[in-house]
mmCIF file of the N, C-alpha and C atoms, coordinates in Angstrom:
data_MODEL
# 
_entry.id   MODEL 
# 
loop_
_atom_site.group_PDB 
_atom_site.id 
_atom_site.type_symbol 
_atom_site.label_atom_id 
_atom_site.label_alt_id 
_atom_site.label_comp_id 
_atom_site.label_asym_id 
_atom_site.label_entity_id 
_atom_site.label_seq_id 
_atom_site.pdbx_PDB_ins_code 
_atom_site.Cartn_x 
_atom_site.Cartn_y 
_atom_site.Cartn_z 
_atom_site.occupancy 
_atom_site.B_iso_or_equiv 
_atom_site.pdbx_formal_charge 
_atom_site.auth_seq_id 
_atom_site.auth_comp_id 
_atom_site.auth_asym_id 
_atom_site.auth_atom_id 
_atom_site.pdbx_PDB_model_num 
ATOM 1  N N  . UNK A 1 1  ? -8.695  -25.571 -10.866 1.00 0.00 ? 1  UNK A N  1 
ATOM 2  C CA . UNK A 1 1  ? -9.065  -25.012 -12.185 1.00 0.00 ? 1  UNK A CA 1 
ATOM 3  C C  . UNK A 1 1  ? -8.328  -23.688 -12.448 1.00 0.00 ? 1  UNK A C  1 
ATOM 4  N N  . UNK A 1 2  ? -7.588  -23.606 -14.020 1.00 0.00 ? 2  UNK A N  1 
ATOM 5  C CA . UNK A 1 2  ? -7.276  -22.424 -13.753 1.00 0.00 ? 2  UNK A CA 1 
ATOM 6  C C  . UNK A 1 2  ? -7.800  -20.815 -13.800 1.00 0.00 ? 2  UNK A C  1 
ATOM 7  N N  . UNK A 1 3  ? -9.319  -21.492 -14.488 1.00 0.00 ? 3  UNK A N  1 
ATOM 8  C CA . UNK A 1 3  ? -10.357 -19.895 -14.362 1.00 0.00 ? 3  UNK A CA 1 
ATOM 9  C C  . UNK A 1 3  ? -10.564 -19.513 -12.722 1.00 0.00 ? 3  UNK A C  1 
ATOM 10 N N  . UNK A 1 4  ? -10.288 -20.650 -11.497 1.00 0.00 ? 4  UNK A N  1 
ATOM 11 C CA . UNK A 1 4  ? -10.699 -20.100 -10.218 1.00 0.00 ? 4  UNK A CA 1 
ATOM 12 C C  . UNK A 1 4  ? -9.133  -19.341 -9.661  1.00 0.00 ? 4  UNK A C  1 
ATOM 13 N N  . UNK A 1 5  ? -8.248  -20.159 -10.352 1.00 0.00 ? 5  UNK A N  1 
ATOM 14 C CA . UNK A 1 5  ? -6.805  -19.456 -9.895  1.00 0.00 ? 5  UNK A CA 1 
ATOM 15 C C  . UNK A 1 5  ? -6.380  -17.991 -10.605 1.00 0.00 ? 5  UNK A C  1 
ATOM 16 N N  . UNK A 1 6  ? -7.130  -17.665 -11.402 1.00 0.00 ? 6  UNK A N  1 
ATOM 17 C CA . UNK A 1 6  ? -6.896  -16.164 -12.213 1.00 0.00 ? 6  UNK A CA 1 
ATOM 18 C C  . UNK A 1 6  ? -8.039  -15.535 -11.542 1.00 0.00 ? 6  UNK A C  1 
ATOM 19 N N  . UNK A 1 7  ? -9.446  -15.818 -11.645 1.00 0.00 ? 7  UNK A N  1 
ATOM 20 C CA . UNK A 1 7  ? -10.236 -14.969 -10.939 1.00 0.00 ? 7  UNK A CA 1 
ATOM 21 C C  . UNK A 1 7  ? -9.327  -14.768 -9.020  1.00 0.00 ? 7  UNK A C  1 
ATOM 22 N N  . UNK A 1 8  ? -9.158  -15.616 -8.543  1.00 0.00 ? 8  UNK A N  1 
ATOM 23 C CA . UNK A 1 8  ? -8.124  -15.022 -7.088  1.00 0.00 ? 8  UNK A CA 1 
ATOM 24 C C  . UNK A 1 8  ? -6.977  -14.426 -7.452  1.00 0.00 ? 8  UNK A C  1 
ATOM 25 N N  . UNK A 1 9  ? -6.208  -14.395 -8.084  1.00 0.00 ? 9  UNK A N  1 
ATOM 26 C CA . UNK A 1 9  ? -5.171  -13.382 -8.468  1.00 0.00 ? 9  UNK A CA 1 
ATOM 27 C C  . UNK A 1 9  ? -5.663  -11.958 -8.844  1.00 0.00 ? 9  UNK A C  1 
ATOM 28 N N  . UNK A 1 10 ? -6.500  -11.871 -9.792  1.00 0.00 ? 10 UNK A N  1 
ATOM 29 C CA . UNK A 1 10 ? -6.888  -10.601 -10.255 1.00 0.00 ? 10 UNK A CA 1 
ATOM 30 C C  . UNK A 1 10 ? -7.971  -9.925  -9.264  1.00 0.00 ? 10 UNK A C  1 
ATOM 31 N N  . UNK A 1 11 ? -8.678  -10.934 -8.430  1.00 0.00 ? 11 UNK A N  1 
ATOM 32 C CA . UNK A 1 11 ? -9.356  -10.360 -6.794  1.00 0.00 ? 11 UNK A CA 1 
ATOM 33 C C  . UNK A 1 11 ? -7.932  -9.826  -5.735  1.00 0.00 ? 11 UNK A C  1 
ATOM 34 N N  . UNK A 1 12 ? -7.065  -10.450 -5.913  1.00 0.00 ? 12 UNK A N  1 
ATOM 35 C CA . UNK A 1 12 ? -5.935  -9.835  -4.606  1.00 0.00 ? 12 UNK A CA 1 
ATOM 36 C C  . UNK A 1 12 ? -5.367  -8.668  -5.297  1.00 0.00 ? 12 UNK A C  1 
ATOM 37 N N  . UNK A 1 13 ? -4.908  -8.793  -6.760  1.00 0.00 ? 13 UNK A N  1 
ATOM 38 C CA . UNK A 1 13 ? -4.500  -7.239  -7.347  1.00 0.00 ? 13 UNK A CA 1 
ATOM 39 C C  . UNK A 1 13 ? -5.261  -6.196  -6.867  1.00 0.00 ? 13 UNK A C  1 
ATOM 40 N N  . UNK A 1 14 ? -6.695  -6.039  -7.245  1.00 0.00 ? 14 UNK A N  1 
ATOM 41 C CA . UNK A 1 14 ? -7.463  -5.317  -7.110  1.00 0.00 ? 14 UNK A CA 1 
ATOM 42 C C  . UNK A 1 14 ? -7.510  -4.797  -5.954  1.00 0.00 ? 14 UNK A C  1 
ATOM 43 N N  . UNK A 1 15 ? -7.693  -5.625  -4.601  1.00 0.00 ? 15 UNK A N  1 
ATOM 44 C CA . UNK A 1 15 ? -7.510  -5.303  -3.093  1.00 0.00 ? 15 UNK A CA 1 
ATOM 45 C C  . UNK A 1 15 ? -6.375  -4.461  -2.950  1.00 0.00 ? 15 UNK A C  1 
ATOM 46 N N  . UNK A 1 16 ? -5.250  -4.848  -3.767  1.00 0.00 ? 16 UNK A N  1 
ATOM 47 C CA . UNK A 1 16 ? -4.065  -4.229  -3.692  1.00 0.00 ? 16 UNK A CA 1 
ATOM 48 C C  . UNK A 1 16 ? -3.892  -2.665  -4.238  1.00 0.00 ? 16 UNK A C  1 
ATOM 49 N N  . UNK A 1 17 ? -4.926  -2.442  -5.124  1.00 0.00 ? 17 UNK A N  1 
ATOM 50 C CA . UNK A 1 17 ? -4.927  -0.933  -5.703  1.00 0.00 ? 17 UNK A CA 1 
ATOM 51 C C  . UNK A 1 17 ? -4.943  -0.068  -4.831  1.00 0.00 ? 17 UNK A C  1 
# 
């Protein structure tokens, strides 16, 4: 789904701050 593949992208950005 792609709402679960954007919510994990924008979770690893965030880690990344």
């Amino acid at each position: 789904p792609e709402g679960a593949a954007v919510g994990n992208y924008v979770i690893q950005y965030a880690l990344s701050l």
